[in-house]
VMD Tcl script that builds the backbone (N, CA, C; Angstrom):
set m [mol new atoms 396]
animate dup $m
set s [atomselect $m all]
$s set {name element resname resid chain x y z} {
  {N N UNK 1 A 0.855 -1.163 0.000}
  {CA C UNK 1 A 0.000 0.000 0.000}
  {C C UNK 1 A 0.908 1.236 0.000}
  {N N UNK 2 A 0.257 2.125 -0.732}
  {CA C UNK 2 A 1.341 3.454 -0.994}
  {C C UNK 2 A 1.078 3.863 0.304}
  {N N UNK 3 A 2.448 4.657 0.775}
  {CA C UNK 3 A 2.310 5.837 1.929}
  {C C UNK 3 A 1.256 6.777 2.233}
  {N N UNK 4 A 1.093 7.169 0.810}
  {CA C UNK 4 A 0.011 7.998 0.990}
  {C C UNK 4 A -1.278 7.706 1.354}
  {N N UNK 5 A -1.368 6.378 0.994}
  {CA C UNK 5 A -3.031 5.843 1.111}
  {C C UNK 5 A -3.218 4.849 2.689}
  {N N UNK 6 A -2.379 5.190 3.368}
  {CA C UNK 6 A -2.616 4.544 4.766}
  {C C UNK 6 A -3.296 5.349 5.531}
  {N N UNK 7 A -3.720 4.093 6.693}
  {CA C UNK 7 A -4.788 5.094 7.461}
  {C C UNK 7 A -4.475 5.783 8.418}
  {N N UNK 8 A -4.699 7.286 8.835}
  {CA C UNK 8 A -3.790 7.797 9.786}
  {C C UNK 8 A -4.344 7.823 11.108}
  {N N UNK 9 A -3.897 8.095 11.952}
  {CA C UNK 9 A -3.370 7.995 13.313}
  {C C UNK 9 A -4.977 8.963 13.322}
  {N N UNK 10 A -5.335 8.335 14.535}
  {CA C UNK 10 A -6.870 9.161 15.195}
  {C C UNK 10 A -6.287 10.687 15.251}
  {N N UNK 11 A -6.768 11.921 15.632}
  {CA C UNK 11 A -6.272 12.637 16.573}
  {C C UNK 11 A -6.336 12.641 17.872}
  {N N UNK 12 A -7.634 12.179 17.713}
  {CA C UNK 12 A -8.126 11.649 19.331}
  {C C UNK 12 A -7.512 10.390 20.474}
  {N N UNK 13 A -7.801 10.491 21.751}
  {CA C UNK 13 A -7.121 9.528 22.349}
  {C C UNK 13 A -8.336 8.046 22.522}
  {N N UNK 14 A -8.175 6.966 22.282}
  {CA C UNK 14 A -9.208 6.175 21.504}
  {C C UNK 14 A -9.275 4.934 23.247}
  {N N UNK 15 A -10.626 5.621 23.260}
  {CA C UNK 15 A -10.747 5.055 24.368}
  {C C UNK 15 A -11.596 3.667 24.782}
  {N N UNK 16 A -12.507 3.227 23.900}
  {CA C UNK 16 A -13.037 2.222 24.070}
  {C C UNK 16 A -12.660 0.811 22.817}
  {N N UNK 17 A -12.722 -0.459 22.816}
  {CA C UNK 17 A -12.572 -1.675 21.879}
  {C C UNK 17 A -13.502 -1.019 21.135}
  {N N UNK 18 A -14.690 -1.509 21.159}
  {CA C UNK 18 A -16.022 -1.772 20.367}
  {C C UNK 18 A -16.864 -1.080 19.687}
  {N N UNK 19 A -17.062 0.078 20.954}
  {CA C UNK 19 A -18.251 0.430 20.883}
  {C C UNK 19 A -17.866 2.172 20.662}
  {N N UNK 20 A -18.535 3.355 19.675}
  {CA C UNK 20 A -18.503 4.412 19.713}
  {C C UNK 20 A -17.699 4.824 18.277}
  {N N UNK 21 A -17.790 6.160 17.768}
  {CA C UNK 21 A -17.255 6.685 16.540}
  {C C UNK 21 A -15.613 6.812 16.828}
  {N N UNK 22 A -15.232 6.762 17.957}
  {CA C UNK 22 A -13.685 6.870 18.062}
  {C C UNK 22 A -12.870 5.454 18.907}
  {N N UNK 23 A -13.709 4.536 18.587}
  {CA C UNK 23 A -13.376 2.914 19.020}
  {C C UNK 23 A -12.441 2.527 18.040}
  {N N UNK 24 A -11.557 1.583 18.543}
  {CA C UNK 24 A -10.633 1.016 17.981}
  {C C UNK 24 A -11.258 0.070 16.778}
  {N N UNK 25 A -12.267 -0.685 16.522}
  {CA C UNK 25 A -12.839 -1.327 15.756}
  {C C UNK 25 A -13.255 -0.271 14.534}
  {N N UNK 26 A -13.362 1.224 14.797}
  {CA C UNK 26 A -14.121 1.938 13.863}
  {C C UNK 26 A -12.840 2.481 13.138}
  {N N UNK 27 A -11.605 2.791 14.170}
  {CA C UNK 27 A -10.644 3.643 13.831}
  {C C UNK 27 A -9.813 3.190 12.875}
  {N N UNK 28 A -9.570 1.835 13.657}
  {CA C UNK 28 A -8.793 0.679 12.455}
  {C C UNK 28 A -9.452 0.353 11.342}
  {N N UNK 29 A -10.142 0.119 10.663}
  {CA C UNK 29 A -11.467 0.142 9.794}
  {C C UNK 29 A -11.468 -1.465 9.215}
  {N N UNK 30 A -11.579 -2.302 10.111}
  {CA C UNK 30 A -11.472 -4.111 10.220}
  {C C UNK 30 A -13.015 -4.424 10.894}
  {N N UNK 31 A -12.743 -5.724 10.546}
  {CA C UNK 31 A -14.299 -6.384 11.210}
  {C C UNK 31 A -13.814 -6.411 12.785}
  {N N UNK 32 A -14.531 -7.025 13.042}
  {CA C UNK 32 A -14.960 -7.535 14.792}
  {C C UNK 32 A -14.292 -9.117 14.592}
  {N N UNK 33 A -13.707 -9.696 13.780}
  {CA C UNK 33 A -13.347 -11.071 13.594}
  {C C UNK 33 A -11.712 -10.615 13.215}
  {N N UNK 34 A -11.487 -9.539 12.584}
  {CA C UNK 34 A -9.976 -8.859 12.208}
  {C C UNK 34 A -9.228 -8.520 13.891}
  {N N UNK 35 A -10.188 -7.654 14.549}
  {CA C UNK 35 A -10.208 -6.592 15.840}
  {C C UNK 35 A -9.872 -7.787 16.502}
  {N N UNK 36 A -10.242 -9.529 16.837}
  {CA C UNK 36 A -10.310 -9.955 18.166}
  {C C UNK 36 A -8.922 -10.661 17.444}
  {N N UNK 37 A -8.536 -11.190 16.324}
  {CA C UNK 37 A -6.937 -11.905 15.986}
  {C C UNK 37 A -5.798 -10.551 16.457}
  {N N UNK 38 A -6.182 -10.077 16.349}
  {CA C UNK 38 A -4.801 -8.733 16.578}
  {C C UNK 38 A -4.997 -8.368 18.356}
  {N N UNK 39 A -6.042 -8.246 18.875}
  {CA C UNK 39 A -6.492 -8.004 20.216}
  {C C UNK 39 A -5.254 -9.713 20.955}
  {N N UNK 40 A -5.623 -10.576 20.325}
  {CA C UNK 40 A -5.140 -11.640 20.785}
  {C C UNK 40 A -3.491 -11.581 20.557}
  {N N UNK 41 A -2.918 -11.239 19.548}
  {CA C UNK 41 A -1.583 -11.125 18.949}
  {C C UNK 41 A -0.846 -10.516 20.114}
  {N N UNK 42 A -2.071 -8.538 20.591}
  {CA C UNK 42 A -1.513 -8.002 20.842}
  {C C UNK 42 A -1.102 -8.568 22.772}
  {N N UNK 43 A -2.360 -8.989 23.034}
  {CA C UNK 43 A -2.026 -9.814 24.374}
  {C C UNK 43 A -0.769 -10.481 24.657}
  {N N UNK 44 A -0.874 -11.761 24.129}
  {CA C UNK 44 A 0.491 -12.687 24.061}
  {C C UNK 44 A 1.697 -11.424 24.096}
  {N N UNK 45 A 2.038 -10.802 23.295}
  {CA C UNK 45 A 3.153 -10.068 23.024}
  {C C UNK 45 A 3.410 -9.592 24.285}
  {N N UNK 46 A 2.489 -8.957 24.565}
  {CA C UNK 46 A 2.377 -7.881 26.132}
  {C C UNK 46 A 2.696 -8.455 27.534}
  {N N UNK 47 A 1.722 -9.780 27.220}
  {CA C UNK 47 A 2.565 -10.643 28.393}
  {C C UNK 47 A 3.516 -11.150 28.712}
  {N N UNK 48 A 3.973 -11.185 27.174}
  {CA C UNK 48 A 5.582 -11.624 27.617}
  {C C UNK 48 A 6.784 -10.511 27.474}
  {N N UNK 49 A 6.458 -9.717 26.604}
  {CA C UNK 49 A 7.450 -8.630 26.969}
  {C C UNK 49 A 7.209 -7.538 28.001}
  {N N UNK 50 A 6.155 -7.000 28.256}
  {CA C UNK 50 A 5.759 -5.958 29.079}
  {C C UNK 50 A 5.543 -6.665 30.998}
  {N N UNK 51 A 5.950 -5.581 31.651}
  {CA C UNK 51 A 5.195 -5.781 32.998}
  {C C UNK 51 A 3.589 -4.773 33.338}
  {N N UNK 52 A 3.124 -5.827 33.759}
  {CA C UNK 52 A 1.795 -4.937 33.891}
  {C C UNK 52 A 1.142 -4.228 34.951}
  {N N UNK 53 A 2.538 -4.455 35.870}
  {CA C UNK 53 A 2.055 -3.798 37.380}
  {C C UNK 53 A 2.310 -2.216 37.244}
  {N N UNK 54 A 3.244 -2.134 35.842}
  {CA C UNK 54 A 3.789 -0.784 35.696}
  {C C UNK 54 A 3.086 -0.075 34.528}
  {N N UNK 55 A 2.850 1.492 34.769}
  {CA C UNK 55 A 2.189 2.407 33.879}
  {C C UNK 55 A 2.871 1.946 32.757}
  {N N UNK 56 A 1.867 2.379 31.575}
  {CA C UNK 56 A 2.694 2.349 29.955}
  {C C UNK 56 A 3.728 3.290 30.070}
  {N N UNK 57 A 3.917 4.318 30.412}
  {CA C UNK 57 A 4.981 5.487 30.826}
  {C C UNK 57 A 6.166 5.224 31.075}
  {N N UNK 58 A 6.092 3.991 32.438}
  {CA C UNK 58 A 7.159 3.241 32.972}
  {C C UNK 58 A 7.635 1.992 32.786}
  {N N UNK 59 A 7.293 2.086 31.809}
  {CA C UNK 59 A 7.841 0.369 31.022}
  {C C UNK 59 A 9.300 0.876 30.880}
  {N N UNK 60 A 10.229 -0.515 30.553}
  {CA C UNK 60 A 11.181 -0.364 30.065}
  {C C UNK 60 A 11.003 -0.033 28.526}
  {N N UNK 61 A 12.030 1.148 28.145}
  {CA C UNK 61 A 11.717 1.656 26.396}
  {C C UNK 61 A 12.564 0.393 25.568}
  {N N UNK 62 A 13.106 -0.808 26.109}
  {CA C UNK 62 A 13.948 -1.811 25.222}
  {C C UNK 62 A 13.094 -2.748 25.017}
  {N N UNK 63 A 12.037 -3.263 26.095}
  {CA C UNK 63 A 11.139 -4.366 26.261}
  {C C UNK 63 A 9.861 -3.382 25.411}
  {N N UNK 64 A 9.949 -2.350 25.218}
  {CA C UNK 64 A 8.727 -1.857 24.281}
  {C C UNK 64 A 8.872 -2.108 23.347}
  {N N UNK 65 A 10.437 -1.357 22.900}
  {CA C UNK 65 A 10.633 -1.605 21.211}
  {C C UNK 65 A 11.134 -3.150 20.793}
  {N N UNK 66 A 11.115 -4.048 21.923}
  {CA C UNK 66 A 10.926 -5.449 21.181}
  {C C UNK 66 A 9.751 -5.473 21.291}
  {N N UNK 67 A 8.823 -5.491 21.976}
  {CA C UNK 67 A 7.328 -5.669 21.311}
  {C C UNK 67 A 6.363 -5.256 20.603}
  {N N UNK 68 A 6.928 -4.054 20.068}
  {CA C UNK 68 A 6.718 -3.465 19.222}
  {C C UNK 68 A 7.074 -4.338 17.520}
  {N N UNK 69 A 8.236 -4.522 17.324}
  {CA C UNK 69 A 9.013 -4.759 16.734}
  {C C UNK 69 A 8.101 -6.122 16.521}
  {N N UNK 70 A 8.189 -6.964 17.277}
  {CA C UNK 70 A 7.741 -8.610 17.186}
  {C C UNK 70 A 5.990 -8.249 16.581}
  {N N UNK 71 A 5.575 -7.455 16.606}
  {CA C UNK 71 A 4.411 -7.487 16.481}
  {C C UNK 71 A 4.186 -6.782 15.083}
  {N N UNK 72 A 5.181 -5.833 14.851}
  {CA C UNK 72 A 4.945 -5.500 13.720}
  {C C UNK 72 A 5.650 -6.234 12.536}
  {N N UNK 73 A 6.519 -7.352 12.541}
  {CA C UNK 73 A 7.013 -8.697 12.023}
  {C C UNK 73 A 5.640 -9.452 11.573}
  {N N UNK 74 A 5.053 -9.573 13.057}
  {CA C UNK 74 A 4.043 -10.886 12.779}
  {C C UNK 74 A 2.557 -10.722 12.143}
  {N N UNK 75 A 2.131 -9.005 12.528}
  {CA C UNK 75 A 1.238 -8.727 12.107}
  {C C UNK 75 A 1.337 -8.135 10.572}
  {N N UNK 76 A 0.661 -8.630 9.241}
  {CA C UNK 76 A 0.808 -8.240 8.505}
  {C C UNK 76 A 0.027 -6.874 8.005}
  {N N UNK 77 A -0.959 -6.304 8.524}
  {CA C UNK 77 A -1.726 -5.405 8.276}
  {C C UNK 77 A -1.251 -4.018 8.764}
  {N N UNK 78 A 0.214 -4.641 9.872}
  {CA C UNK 78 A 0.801 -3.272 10.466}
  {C C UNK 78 A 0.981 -1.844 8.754}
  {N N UNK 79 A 1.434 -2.499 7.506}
  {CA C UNK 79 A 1.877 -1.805 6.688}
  {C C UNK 79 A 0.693 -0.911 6.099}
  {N N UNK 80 A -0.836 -1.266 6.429}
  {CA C UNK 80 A -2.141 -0.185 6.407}
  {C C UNK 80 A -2.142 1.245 7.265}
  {N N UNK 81 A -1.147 0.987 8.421}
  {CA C UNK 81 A -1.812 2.474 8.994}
  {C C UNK 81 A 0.104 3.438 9.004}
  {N N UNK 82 A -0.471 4.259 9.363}
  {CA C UNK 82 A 0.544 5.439 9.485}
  {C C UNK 82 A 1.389 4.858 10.340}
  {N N UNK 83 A 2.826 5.008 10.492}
  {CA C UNK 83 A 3.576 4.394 11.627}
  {C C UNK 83 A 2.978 3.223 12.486}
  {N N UNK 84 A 2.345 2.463 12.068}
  {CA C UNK 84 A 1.766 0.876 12.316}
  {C C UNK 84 A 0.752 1.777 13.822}
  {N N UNK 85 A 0.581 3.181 13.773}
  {CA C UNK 85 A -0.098 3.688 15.242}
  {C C UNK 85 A -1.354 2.438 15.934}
  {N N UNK 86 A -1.923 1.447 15.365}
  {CA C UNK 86 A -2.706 0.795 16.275}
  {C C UNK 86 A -1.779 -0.104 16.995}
  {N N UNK 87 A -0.352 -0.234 16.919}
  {CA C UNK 87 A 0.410 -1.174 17.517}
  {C C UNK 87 A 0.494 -0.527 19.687}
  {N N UNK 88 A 1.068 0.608 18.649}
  {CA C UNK 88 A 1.206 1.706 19.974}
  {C C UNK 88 A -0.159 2.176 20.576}
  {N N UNK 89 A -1.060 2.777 20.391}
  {CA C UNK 89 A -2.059 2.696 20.763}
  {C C UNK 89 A -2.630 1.987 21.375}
  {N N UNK 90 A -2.743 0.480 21.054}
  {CA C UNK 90 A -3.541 -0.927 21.660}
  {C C UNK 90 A -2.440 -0.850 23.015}
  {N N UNK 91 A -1.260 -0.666 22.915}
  {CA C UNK 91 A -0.423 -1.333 23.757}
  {C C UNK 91 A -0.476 -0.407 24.801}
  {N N UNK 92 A -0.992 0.910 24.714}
  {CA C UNK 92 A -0.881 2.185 25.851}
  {C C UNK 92 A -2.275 1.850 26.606}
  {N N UNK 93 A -3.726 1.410 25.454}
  {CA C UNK 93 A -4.369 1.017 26.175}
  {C C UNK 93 A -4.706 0.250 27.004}
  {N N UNK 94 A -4.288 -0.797 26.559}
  {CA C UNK 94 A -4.262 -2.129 27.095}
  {C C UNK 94 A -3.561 -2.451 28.452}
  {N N UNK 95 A -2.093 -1.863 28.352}
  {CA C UNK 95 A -1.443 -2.065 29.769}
  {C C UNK 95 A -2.242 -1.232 31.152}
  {N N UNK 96 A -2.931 0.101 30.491}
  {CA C UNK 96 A -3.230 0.908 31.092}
  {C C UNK 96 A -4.486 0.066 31.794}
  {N N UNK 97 A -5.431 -0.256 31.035}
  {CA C UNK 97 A -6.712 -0.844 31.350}
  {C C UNK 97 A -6.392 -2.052 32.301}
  {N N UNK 98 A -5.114 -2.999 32.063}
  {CA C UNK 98 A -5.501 -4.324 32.859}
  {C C UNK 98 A -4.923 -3.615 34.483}
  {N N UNK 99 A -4.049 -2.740 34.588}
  {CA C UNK 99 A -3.525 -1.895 35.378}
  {C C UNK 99 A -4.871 -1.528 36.328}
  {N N UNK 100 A -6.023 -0.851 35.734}
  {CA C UNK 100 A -7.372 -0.953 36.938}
  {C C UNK 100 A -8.059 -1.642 36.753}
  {N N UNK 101 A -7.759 -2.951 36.150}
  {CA C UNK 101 A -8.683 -4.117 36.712}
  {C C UNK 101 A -7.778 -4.529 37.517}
  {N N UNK 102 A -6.466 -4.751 37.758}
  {CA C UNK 102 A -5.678 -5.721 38.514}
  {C C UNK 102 A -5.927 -4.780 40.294}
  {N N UNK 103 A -5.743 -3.328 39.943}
  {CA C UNK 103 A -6.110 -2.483 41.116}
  {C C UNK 103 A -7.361 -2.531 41.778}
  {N N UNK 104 A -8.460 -2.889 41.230}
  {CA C UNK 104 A -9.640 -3.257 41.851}
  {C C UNK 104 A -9.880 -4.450 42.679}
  {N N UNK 105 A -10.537 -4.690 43.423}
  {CA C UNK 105 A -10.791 -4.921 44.630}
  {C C UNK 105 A -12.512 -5.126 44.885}
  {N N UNK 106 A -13.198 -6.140 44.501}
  {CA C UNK 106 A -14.633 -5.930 44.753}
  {C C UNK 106 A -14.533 -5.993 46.392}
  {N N UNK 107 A -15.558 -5.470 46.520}
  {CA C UNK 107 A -15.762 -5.104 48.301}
  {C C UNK 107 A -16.468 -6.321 48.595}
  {N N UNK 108 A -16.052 -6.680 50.019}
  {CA C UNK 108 A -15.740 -8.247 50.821}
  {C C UNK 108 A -14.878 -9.029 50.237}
  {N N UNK 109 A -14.162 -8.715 49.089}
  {CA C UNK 109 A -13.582 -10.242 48.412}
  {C C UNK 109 A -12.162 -10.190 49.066}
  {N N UNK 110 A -11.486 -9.314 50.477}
  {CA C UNK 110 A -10.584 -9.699 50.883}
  {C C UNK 110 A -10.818 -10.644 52.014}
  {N N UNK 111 A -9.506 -11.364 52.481}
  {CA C UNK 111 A -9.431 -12.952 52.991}
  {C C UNK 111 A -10.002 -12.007 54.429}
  {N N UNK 112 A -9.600 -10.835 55.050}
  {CA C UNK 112 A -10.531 -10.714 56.362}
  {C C UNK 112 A -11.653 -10.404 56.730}
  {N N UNK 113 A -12.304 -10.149 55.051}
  {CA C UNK 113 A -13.694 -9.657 54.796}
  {C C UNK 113 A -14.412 -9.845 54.317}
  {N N UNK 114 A -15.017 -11.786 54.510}
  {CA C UNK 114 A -15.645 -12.591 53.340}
  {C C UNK 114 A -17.026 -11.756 53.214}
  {N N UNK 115 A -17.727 -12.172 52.157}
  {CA C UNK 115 A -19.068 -11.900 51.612}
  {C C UNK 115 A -19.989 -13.265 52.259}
  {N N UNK 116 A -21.031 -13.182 52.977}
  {CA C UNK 116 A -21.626 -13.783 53.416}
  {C C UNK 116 A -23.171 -13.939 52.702}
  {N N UNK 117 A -23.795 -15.160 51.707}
  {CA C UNK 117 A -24.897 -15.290 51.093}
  {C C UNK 117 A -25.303 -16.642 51.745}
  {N N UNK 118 A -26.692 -16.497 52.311}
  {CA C UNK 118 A -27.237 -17.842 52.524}
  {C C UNK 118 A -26.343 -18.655 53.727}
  {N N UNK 119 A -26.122 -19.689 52.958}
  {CA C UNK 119 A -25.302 -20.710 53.908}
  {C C UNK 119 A -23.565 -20.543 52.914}
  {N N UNK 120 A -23.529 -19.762 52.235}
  {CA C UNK 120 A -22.380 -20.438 51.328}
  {C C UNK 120 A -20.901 -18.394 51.981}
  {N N UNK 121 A -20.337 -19.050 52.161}
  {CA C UNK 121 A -18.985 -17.832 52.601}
  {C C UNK 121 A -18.058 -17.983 51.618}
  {N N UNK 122 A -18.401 -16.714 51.060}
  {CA C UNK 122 A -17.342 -16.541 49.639}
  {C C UNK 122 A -15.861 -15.718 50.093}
  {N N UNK 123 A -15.081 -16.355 49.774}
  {CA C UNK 123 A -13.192 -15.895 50.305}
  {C C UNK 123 A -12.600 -16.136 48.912}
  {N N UNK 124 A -12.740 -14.814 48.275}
  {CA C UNK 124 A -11.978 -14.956 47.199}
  {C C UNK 124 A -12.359 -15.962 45.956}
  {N N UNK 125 A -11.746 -16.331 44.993}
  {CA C UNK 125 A -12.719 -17.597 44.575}
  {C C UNK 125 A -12.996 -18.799 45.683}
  {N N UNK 126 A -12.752 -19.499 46.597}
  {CA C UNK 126 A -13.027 -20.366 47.397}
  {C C UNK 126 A -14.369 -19.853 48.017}
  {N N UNK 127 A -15.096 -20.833 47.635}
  {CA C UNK 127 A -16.480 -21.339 48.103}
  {C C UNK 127 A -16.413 -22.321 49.685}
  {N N UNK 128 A -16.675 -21.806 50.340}
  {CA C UNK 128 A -16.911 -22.656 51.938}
  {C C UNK 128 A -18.430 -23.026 51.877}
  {N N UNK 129 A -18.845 -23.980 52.743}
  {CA C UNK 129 A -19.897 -24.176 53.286}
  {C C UNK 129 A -20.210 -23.684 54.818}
  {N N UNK 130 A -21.030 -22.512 55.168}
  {CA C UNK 130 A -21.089 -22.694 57.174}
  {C C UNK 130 A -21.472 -23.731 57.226}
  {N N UNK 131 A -20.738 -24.156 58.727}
  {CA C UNK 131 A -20.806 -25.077 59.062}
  {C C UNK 131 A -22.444 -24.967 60.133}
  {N N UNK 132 A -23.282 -26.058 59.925}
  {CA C UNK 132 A -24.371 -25.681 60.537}
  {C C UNK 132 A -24.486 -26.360 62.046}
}
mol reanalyze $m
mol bondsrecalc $m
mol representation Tube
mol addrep $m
């Protein structure tokens, strides 16, 4: 694909997968069957090169630009957009997002503060029975 005819970089900061006029599914301009092989690509990559306890900010910049790099090797569609930007993009979102799910905390689900339903005491995934 000529230079010229790639797709460029949002201006916007692209905040949701799916859903909305500035979603990654709309921005990239792929199906929902394109969006979940590259969503998956981009996972694997992330888990093994990136740490995820740390902001995208504070990554190491050597473990970026190998996963960067490995991804834009394996993915062939990287050569559609402007500077491959959904590589970088997915990867700012993504670390960022599992970052406040891993920080969350549903309320009772710590070990000194089970959730109590019925007869059944929930501790985390472990299911107890009270004892009657």
């Amino acid at each position: 694909m000529a230079p010229d005819r790639r797709i460029a970089k949002p201006h916007n900061v692209i905040e949701r997968i799916y859903t909305g006029s500035r979603c990654f599914l709309v921005q990239m301009r792929v199906s929902q069957a394109e969006l979940a092989k590259f969503r998956t690509m981009m996972h694997r990559s992330i888990d093994a090169h990136l740490d995820i306890s740390k902001t995208f900010t504070a990554q190491d910049p050597k473990r970026l630009e190998r996963h960067y790099a490995e991804v834009a090797r394996v993915w062939k569609a990287a050569e559609k957009y402007e500077d491959a930007w959904p590589i970088r993009a997915y990867t700012s979102f993504w670390v960022n997002e599992r970052r406040k799910q891993k920080g969350k905390t549903r309320a009772g689900q710590d070990e000194g503060h089970p959730r109590v339903r019925g007869d059944i005491v929930y501790r985390r995934t472990l299911l107890v029975r009270k004892p009657v």
